[in-house]
C-alpha positions as CSV (number, residue, x, y, z in Angstrom):
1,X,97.7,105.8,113.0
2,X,99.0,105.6,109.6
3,X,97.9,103.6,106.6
4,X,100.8,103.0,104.0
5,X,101.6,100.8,100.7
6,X,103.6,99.7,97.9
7,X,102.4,97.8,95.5
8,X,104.8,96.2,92.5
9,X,103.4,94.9,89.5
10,X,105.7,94.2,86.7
11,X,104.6,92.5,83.4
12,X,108.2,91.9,81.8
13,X,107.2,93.9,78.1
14,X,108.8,92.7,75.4
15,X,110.5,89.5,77.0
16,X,110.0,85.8,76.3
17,X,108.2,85.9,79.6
18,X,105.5,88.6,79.2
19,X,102.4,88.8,81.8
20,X,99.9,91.0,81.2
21,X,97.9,90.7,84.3
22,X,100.1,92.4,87.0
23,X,100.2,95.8,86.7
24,X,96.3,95.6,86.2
25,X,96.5,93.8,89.9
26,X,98.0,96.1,91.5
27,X,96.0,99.3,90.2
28,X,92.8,97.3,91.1
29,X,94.8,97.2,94.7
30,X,95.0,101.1,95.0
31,X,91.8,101.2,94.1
32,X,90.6,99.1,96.9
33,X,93.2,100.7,99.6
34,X,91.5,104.0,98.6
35,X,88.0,103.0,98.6
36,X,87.4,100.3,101.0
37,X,90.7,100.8,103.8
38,X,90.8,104.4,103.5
39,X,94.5,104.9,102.6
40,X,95.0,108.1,101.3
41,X,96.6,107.8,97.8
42,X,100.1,110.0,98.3
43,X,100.7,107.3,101.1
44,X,100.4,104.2,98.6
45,X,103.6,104.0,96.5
46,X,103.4,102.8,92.9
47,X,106.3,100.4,91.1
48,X,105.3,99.2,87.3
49,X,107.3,98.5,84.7
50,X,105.1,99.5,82.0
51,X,105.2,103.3,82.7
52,X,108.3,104.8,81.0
53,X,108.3,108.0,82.9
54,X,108.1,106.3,86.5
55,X,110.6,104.7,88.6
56,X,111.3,100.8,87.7
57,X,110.6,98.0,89.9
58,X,114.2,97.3,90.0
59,X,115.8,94.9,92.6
60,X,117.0,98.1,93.9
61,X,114.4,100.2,93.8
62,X,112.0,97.8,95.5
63,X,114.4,96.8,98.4
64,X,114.7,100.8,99.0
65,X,111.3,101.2,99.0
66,X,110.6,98.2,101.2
67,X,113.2,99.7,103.5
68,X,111.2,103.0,103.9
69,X,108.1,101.9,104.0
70,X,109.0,99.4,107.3
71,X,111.6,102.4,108.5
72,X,108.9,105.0,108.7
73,X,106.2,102.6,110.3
74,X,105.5,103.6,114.0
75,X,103.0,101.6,116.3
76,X,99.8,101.2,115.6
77,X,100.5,101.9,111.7
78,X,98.9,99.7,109.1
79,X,102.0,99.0,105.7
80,X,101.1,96.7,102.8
81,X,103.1,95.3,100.5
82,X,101.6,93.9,97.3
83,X,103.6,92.1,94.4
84,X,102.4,90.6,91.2
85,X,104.9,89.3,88.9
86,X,106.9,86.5,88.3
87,X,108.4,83.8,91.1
88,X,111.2,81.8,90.9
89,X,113.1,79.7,93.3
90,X,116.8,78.3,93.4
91,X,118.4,75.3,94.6
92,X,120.4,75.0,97.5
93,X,124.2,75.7,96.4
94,X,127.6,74.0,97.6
95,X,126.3,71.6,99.7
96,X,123.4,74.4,101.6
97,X,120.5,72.5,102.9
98,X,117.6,75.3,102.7
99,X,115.4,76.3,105.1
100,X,112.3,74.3,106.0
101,X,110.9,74.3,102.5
102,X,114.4,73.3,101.0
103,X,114.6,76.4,98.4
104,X,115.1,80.0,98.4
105,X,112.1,80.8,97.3
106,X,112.6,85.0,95.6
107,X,110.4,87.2,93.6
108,X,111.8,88.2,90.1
109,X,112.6,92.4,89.5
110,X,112.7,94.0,86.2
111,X,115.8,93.4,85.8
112,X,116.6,90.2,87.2
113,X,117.9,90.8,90.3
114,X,116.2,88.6,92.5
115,X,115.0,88.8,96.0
116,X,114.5,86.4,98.3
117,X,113.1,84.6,101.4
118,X,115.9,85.7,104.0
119,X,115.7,89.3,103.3
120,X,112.1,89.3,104.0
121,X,112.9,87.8,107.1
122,X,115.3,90.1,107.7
123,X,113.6,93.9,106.9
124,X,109.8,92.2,108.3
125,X,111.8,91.6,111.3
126,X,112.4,94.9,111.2
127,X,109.0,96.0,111.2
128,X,108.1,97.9,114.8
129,X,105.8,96.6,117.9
130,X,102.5,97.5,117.3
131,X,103.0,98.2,113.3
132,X,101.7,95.3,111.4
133,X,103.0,94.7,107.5
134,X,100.5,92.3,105.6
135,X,102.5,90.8,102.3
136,X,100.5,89.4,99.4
137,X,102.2,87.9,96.7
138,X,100.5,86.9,93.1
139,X,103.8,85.2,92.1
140,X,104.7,81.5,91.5
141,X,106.5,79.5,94.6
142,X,105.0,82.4,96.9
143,X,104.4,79.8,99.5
144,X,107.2,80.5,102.7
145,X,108.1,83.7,101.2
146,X,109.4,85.2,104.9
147,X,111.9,82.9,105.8
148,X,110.8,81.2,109.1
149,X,107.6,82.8,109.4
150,X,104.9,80.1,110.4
151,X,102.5,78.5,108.2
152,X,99.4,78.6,109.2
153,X,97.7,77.3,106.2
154,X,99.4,75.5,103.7
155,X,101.8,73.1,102.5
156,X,105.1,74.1,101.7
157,X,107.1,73.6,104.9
158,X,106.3,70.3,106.3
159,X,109.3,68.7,103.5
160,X,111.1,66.1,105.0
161,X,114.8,66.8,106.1
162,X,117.3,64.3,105.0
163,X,118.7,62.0,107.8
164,X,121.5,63.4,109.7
165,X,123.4,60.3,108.7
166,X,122.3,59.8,105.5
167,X,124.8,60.9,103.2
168,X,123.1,59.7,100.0
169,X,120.1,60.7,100.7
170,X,121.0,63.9,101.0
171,X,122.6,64.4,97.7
172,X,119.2,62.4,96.4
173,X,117.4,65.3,97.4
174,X,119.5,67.8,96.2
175,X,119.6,66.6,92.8
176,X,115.6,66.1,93.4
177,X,115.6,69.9,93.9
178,X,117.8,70.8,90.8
179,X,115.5,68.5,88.6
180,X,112.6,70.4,90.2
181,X,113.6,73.8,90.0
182,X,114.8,73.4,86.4
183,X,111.4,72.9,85.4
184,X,111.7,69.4,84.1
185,X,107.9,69.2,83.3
186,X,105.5,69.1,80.3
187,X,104.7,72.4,79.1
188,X,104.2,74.4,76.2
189,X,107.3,76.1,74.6
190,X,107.4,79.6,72.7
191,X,108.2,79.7,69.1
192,X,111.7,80.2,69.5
193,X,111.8,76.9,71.4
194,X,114.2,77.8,74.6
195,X,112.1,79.3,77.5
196,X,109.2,77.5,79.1
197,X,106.4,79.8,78.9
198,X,103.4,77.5,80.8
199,X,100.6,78.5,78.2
200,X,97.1,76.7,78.4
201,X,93.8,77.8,77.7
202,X,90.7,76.7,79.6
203,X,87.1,77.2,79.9
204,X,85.4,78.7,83.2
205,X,82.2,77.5,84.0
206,X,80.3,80.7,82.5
207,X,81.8,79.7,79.3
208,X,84.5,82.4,78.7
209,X,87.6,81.0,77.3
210,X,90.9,81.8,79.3
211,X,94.8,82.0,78.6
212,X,96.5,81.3,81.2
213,X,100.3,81.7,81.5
214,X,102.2,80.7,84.6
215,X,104.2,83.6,86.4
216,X,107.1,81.1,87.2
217,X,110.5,81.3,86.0
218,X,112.5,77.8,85.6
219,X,116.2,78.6,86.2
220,X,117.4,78.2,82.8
221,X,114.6,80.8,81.4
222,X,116.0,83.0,84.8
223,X,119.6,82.6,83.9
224,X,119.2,83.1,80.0
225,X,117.2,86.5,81.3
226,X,119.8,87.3,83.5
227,X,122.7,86.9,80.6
228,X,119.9,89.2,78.4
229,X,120.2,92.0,81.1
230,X,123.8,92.2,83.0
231,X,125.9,90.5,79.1
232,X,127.1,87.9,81.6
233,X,127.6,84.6,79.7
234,X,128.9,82.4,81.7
235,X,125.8,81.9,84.7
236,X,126.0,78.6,86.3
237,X,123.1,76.9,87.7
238,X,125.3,76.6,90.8
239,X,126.4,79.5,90.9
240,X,123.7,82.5,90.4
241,X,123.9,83.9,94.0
242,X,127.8,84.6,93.6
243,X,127.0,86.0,89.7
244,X,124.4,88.5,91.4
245,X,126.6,89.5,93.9
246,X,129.0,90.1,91.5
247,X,127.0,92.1,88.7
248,X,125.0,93.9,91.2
249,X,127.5,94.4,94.3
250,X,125.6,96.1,97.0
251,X,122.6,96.8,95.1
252,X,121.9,92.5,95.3
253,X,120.8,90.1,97.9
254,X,123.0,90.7,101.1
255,X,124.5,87.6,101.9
256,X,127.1,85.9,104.5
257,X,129.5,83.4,103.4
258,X,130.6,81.5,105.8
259,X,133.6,79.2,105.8
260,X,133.3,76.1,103.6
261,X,136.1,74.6,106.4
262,X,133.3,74.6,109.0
263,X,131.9,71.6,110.2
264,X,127.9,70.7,109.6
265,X,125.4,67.6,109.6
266,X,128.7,65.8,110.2
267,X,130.6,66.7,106.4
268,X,133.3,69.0,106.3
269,X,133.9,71.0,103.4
270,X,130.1,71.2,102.3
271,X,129.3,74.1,104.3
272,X,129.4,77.2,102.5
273,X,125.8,78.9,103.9
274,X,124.2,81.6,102.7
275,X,122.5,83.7,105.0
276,X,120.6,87.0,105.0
277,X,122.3,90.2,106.3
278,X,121.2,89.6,109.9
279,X,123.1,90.6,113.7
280,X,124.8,87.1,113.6
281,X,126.6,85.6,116.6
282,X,127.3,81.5,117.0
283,X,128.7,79.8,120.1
284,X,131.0,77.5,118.6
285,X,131.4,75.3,115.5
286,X,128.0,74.2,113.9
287,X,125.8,76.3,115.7
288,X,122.8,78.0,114.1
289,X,122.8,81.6,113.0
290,X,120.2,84.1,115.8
291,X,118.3,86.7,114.7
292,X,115.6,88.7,115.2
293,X,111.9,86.6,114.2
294,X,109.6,88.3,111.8
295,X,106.6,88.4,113.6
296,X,105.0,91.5,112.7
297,X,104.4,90.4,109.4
298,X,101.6,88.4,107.1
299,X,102.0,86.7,104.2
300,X,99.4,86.0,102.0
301,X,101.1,83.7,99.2
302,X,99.1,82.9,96.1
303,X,100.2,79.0,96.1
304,X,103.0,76.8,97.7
305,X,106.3,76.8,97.3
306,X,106.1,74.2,94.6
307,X,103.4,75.6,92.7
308,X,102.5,77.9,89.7
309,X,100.5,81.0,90.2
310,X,98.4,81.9,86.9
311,X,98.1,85.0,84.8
312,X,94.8,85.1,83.4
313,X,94.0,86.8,80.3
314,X,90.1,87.1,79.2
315,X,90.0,86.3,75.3
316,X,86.9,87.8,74.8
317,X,87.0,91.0,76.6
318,X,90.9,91.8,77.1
319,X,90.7,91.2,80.9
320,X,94.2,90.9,82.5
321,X,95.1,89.6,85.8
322,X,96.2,87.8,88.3
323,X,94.3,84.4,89.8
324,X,94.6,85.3,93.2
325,X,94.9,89.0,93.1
326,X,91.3,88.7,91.4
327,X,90.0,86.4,94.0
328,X,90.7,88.5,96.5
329,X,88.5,91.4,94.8
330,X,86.2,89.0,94.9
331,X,85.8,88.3,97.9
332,X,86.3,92.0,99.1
333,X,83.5,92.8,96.5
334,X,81.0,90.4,97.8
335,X,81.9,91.1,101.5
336,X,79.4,94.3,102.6
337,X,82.3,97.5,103.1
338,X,82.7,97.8,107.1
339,X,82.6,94.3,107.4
340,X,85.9,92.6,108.6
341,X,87.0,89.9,107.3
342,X,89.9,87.9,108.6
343,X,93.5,86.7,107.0
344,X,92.0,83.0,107.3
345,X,89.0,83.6,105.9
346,X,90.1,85.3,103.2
347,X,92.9,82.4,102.1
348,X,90.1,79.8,102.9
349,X,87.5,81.5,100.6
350,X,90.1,82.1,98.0
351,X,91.3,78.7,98.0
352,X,87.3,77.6,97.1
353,X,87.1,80.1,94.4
354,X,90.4,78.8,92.8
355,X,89.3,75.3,92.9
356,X,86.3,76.4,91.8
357,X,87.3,78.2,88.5
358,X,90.1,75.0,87.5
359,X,92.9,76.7,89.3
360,X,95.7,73.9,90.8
361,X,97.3,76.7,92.5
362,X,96.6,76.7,96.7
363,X,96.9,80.0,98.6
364,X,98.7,79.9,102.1
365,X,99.2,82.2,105.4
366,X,102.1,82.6,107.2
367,X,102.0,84.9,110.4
368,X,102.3,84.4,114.5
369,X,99.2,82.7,115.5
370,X,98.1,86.2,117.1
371,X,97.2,87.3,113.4
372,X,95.6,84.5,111.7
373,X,92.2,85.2,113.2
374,X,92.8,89.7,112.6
375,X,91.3,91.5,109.9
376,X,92.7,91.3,106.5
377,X,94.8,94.2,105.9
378,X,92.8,96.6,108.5
């Protein structure tokens, strides 16, 4: 039996967008792994961005690393994956309905090149019989990260589809989506007046004063980001998947276009799906995509799909980190080492300390119902 990790934190120095909690999350991870679950630390795998000298959480880097660490688990091994950074999530494109929470909800690289909900369905399903891989991610619109994976607690799937018939309602929703995803809400801006930042400041109930910044990226502050990295200037909401595709080739998202001729939900012509890299085979016109189902995974999200996750920063000490990423210590902290406690009761206790310290933001689990009820990590 083997006990493996990787654990990204990336705090985005020197952008509009800093954190400064994430990197701070996942150290306080490997020290947990090491201490309380016995992983031995050359089997726990390190991305930050904040580290010149060490190898960047790239889109790259982490989808190779992901790979290995779910290629060299065997049965009855034990992988974690940890991320802390910014969340975004994008609207469907060309007419592309979603999957059951209506976005592709991705976690945000270094450098912009965005992963997201279908390859985690894809490389968890991946993950051997008998190997388990338990997901945690501190990131905004974390909720229904693994494409298709059930939720077991939470919010973020049960979204009404529009009616088969209903051609209006349809585009309604889309344009509900763009409006939603574009982050058309009050919020504080930065000096320079173009990227949402998400700044407030609050008081806990032991009377330390808190910044709080939300690690959620609208699509224009991903886009203008995106421009910043690759010199593209011509990103189009509409467009981003193609534009990563082409800045970052093979290196990006693996996706399937299929033909915009093919017939769906009764409209020709709006069908242009994207799908994850999967073994695909249909039986005629309209039929669904099959694939293999992720169930050897757990995710531990640190809010819905439509929510914010906070970065907390500690005005009076210099304290960094993540809302959820802390309430998890927490918990582990105050629960006696040897003691097991399970995936629910950890979201269920973290969800009472977040509403307890002022934080909107709602944790979730997805996983097979043979896992909600199993240890936390181990």
């Amino acid at each position: 039996m083997a006990k493996k990790a990787l654990l990204i934190g990336i705090n985005y120095p020197g952008t509009a967008v800093e954190l400064r909690g994430c990197v701070n999350d996942v150290r306080r991870m490997e020290r947990c792994l090491i201490d309380r679950y016995e992983f031995s630390k050359k089997d726990i795998t390190l991305l930050i961005d904040t580290d010149k000298s060490g190898v960047k959480p790239t889109g790259k880097n982490i989808r190779d690393a992901l790979k290995k660490l779910i290629d060299d688990g065997e049965s009855g091994d034990f992988l974690v994956f940890h991320y802390s950074g910014h969340g975004t999530r994008l609207p469907p494109e060309d007419g592309i309905l979603g999957d059951a929470t209506g976005f592709d909800e991705c976690i945000t690289p270094c450098d912009m090149n965005l992963i997201m909900d279908h390859e985690f369905r894809d490389m968890v399903a991946e993950v051997k019989e008998g190997c388990l891989l338990t997901i945690i991610s501190d990131s905004c619109h974390s909720g229904g990260l693994i494409e298709d994976v059930k939720e077991q607690i939470g919010e973020s799937v049960n979204i009404p589809k529009p009616e088969k018939s209903g051609f209006a309602n349809f585009l309604v929703r889309i344009v509900k989506n763009l409006l939603a995803t574009c982050g058309m809400s009050t919020s504080q801006r930065d000096r320079g007046g173009s990227q949402e930042t998400f700044t407030r400041q609050i008081e806990l109930e032991d009377g330390e004063t808190v910044d709080m910044k939300a690690r959620y990226l609208p699509v224009d502050s991903y886009i203008t980001l995106l421009e910043e990295q690759t010199g593209q200037t011509d990103i189009r909401h509409g467009k981003i998947r193609q534009t990563l595709v082409k800045v970052f080739g093979q290196d990006s998202s693996p996706v399937v276009m299929l033909s915009n001729s093919t017939k769906r939900n009764g409209h020709r012509g709006l069908l242009s799906m994207i799908i994850g890299k999967r073994e695909v085979s249909t039986s005629g016109a309209g039929s669904e995509p099959q694939s293999k189902l992720p169930n050897n995974g757990i995710l531990l999200s640190g809010c819905q799909t439509d929510q914010r996750s906070e970065d907390v920063y500690v005005t009076k000490t210099g304290k960094a980190y993540g809302a959820f990423s802390d309430a998890i210590q927490t918990i582990l902290s105050e629960t006696r080492k040897g003691k097991k406690i399970t995936n629910k009761q950890m979201v269920l206790k973290a969800r009472e300390i977040l509403k307890k310290q002022k934080f909107s933001q709602r944790p979730g689990l997805y996983c097979h119902d043979r896992y909600v009820n199993k240890p936390f990590i181990c």
